[in-house]
Chimera marker file (.cmm) of the C-alpha trace (Angstrom):
<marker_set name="trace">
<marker id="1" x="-8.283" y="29.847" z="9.056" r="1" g="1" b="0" radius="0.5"/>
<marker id="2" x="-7.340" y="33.162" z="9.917" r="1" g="1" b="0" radius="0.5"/>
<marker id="3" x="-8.898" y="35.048" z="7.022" r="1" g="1" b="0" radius="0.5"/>
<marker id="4" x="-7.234" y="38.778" z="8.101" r="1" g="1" b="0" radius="0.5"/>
<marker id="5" x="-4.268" y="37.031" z="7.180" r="1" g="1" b="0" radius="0.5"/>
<marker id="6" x="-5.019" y="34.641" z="4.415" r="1" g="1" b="0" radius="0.5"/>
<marker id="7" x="-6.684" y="37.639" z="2.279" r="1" g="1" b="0" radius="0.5"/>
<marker id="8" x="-4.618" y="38.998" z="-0.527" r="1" g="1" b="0" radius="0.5"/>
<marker id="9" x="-4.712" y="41.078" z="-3.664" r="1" g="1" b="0" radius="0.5"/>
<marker id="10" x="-4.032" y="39.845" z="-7.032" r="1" g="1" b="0" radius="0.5"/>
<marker id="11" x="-1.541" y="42.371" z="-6.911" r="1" g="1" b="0" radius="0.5"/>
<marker id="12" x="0.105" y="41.226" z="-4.130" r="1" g="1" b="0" radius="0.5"/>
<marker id="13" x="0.412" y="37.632" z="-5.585" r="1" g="1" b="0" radius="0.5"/>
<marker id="14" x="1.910" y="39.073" z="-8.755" r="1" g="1" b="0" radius="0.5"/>
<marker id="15" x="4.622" y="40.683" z="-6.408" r="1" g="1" b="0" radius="0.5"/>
<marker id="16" x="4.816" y="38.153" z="-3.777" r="1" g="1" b="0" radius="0.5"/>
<marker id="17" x="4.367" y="34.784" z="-5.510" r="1" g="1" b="0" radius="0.5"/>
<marker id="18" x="7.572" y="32.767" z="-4.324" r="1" g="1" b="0" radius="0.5"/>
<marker id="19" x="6.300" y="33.912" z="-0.569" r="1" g="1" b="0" radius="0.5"/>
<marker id="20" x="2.949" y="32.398" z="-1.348" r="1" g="1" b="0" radius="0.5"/>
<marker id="21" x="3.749" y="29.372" z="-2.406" r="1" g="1" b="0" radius="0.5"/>
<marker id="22" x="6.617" y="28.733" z="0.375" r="1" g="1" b="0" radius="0.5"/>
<marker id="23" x="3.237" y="29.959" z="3.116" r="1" g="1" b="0" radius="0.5"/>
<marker id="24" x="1.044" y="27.571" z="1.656" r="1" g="1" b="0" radius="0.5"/>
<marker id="25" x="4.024" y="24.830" z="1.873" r="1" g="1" b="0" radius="0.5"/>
<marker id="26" x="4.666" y="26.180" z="5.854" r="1" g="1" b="0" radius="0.5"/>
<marker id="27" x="1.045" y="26.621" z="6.972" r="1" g="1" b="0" radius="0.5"/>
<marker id="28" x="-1.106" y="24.658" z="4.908" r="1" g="1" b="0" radius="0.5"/>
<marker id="29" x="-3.633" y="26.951" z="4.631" r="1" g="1" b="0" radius="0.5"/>
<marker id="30" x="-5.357" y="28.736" z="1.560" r="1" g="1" b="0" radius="0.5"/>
<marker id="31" x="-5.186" y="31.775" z="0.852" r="1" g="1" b="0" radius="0.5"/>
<marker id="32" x="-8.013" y="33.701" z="-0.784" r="1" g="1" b="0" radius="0.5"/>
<marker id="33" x="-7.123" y="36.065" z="-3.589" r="1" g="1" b="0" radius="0.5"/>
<marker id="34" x="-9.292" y="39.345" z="-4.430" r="1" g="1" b="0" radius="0.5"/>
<marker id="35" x="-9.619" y="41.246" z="-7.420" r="1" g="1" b="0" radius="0.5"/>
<marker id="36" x="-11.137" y="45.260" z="-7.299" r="1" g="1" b="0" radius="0.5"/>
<marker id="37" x="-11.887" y="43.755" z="-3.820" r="1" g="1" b="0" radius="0.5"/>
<marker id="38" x="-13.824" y="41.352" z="-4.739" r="1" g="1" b="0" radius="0.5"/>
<marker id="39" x="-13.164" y="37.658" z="-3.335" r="1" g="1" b="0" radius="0.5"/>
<marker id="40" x="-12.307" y="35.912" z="-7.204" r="1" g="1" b="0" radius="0.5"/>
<marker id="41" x="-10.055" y="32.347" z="-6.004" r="1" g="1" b="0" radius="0.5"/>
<marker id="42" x="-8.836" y="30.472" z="-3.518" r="1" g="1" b="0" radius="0.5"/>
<marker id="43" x="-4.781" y="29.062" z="-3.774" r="1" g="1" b="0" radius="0.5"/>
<marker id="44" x="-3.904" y="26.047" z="-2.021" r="1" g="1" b="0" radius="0.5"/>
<marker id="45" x="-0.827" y="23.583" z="-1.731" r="1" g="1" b="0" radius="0.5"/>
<marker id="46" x="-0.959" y="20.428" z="-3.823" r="1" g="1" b="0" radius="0.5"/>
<marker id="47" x="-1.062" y="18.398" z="-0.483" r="1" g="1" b="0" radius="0.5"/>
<marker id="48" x="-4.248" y="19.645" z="0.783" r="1" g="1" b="0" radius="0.5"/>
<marker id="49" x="-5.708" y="19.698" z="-2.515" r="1" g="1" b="0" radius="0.5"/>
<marker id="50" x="-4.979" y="15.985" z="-2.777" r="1" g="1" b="0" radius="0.5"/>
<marker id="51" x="-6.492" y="15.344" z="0.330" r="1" g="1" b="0" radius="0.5"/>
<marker id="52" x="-9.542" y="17.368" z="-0.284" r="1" g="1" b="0" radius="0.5"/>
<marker id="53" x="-10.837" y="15.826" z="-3.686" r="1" g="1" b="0" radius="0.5"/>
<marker id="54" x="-10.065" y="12.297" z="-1.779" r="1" g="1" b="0" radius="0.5"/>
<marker id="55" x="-12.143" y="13.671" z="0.557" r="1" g="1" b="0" radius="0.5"/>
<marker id="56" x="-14.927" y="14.786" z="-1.608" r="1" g="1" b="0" radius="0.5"/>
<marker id="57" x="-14.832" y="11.117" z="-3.496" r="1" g="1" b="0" radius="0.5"/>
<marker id="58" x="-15.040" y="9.149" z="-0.308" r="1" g="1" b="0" radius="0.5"/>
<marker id="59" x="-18.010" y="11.473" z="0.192" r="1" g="1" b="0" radius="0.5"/>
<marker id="60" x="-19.690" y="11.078" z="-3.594" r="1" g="1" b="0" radius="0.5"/>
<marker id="61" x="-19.244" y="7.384" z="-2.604" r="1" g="1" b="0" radius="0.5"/>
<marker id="62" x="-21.253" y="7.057" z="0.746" r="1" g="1" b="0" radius="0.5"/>
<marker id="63" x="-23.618" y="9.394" z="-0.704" r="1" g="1" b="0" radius="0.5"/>
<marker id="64" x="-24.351" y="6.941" z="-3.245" r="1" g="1" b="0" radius="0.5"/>
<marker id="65" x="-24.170" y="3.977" z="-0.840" r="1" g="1" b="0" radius="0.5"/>
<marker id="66" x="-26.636" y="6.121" z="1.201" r="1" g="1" b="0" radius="0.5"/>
<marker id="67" x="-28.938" y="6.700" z="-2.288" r="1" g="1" b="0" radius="0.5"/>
<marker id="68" x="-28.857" y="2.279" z="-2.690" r="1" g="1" b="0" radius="0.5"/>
<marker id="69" x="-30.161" y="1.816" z="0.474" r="1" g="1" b="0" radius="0.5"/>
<marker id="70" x="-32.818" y="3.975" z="0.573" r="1" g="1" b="0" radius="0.5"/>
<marker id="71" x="-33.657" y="2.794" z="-2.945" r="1" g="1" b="0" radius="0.5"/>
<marker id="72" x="-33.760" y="-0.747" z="-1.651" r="1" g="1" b="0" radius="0.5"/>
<marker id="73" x="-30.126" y="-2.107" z="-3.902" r="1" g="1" b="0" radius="0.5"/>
<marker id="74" x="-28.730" y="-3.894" z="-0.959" r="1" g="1" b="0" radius="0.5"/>
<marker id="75" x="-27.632" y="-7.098" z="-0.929" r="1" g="1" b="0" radius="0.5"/>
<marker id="76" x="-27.011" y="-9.012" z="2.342" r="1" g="1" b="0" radius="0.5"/>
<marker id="77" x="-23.535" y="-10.294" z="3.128" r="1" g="1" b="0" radius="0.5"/>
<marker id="78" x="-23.677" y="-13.921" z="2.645" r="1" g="1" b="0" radius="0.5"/>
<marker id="79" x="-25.006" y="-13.220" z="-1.231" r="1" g="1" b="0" radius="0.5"/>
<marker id="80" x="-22.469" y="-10.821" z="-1.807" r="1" g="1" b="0" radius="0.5"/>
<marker id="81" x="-19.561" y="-13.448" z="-0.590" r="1" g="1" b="0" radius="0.5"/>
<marker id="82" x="-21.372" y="-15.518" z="-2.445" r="1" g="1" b="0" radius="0.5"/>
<marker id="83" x="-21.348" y="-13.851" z="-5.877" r="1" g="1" b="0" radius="0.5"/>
<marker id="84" x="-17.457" y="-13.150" z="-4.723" r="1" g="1" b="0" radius="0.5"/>
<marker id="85" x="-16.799" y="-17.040" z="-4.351" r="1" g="1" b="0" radius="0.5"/>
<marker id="86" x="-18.233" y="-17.886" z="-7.465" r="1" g="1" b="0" radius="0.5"/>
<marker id="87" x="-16.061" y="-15.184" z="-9.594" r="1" g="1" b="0" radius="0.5"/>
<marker id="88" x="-13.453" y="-16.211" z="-7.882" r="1" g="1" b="0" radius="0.5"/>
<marker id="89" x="-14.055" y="-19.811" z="-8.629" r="1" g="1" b="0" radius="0.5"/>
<marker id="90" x="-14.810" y="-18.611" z="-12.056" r="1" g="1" b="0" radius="0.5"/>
<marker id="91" x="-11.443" y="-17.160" z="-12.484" r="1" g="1" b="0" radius="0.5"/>
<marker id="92" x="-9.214" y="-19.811" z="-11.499" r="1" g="1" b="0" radius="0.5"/>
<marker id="93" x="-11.153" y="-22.118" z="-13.777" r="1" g="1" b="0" radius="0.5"/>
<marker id="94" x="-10.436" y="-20.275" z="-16.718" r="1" g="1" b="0" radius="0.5"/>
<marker id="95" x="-6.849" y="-19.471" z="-15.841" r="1" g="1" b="0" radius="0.5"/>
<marker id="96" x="-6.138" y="-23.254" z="-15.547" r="1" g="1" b="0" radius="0.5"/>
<marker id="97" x="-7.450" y="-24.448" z="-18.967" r="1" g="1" b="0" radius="0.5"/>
<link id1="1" id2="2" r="1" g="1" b="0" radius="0.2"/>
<link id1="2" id2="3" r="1" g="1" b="0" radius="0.2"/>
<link id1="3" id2="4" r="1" g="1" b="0" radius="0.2"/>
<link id1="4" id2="5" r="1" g="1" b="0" radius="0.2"/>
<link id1="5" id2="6" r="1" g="1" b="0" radius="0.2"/>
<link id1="6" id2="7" r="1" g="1" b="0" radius="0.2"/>
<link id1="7" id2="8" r="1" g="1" b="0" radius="0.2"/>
<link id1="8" id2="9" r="1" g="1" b="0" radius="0.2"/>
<link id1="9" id2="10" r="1" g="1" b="0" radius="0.2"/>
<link id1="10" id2="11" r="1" g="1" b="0" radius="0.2"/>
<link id1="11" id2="12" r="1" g="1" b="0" radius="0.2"/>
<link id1="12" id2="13" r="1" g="1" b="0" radius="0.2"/>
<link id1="13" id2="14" r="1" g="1" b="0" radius="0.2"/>
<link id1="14" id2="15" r="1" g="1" b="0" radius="0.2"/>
<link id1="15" id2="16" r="1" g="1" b="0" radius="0.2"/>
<link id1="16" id2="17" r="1" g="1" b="0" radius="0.2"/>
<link id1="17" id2="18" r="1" g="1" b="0" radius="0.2"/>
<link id1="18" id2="19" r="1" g="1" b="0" radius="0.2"/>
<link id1="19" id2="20" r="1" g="1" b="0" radius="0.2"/>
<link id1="20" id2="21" r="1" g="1" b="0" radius="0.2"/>
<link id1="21" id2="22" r="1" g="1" b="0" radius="0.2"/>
<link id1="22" id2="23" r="1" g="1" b="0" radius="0.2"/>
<link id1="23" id2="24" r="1" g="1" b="0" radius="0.2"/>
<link id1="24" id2="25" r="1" g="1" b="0" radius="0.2"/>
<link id1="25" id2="26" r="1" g="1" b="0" radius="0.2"/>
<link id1="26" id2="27" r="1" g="1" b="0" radius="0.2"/>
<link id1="27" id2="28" r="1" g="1" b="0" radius="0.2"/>
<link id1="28" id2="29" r="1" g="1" b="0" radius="0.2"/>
<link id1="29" id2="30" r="1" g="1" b="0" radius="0.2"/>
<link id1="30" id2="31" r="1" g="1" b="0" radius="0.2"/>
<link id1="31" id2="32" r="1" g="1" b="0" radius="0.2"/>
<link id1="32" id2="33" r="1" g="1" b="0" radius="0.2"/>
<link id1="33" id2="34" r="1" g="1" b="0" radius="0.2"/>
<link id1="34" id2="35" r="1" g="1" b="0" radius="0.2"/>
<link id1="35" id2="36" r="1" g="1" b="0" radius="0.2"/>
<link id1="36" id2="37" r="1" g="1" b="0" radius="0.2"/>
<link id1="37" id2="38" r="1" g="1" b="0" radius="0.2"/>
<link id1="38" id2="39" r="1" g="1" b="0" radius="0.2"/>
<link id1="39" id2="40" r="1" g="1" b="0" radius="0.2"/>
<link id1="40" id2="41" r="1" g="1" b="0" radius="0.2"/>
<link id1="41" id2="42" r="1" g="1" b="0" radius="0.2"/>
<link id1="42" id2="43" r="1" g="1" b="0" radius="0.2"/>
<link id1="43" id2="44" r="1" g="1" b="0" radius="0.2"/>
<link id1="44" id2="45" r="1" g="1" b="0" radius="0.2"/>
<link id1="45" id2="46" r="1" g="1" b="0" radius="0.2"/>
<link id1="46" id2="47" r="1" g="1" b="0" radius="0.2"/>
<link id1="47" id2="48" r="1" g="1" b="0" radius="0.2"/>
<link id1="48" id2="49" r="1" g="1" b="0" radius="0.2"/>
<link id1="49" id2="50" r="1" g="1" b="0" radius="0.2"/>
<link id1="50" id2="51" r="1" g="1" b="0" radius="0.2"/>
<link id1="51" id2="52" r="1" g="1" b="0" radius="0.2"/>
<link id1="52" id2="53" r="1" g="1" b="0" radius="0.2"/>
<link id1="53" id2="54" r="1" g="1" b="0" radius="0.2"/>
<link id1="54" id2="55" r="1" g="1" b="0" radius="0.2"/>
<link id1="55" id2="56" r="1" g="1" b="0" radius="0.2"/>
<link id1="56" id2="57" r="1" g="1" b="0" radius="0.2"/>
<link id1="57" id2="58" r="1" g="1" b="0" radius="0.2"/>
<link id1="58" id2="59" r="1" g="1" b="0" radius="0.2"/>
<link id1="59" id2="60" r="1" g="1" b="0" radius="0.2"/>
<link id1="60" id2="61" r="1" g="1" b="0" radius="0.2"/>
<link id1="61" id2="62" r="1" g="1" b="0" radius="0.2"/>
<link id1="62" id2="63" r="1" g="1" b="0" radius="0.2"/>
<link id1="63" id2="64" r="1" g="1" b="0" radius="0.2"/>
<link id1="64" id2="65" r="1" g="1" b="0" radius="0.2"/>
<link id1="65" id2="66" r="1" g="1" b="0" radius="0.2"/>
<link id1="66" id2="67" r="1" g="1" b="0" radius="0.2"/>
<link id1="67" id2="68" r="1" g="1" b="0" radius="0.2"/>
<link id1="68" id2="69" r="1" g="1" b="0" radius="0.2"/>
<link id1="69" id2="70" r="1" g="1" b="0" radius="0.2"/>
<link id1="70" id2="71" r="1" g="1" b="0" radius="0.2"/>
<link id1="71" id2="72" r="1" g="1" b="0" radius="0.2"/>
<link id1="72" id2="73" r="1" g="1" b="0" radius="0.2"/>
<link id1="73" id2="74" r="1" g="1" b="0" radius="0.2"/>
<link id1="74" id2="75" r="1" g="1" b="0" radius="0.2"/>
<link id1="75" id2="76" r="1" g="1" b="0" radius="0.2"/>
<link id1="76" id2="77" r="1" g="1" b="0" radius="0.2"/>
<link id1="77" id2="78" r="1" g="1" b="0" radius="0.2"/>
<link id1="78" id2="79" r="1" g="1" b="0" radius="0.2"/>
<link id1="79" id2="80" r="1" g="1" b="0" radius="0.2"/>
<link id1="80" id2="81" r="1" g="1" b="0" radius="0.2"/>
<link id1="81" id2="82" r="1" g="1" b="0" radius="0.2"/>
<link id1="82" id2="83" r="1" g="1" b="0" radius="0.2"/>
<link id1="83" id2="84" r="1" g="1" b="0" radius="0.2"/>
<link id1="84" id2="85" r="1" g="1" b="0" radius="0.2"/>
<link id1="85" id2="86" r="1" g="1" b="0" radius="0.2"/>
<link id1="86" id2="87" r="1" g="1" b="0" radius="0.2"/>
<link id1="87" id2="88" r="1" g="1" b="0" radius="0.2"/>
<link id1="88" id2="89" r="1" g="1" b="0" radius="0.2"/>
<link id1="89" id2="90" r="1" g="1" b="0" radius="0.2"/>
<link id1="90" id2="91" r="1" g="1" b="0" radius="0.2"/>
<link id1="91" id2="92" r="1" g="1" b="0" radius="0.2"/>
<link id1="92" id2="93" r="1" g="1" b="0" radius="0.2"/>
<link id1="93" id2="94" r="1" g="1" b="0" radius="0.2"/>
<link id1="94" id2="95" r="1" g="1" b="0" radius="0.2"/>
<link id1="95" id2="96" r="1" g="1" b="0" radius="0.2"/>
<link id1="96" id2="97" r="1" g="1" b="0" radius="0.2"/>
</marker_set>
């Protein structure tokens, strides 16, 4: 990120708002908006907003993965396909009668 270039005044969003959102659509990039100088939000395009809070959950999940193992909830593979074989048996038992 360029920051000389991505820094801009509340002020100049107010004025300049259709340019902001058509340079987040072009570059992808936030921009950081200031208020009395003082960093106060960052804007970004939908896109890379999506892509950052899938980001973020993918992360919250092997964080948690991480958190079972060292807490000893693991399960090896064959009991897992196991417990899989018998819902899935389960399932299609019910679903038939």
């Amino acid at each position: 990120m360029r920051y000389s270039t991505q820094v801009k005044s509340i002020s100049w969003l107010k004025t300049n708002a259709a340019e902001a959102l058509q340079r987040l659509a072009d570059e992808r990039e936030p921009l950081l908006i200031t208020q009395n100088g003082e960093a106060k939000a960052v804007l970004m395009d939908v896109v890379s907003y999506e892509q950052q809070q899938e980001t973020l959950a993918l992360l919250k999940l092997l964080a948690m993965g991480e958190r079972d193992v060292q807490e000893g909830r693991v399960t090896s593979v064959d009991e897992a396909f196991d417990r899989v074989l018998t819902r899935k048996r389960a399932a299609t038992t019910k679903s038939a009668a």
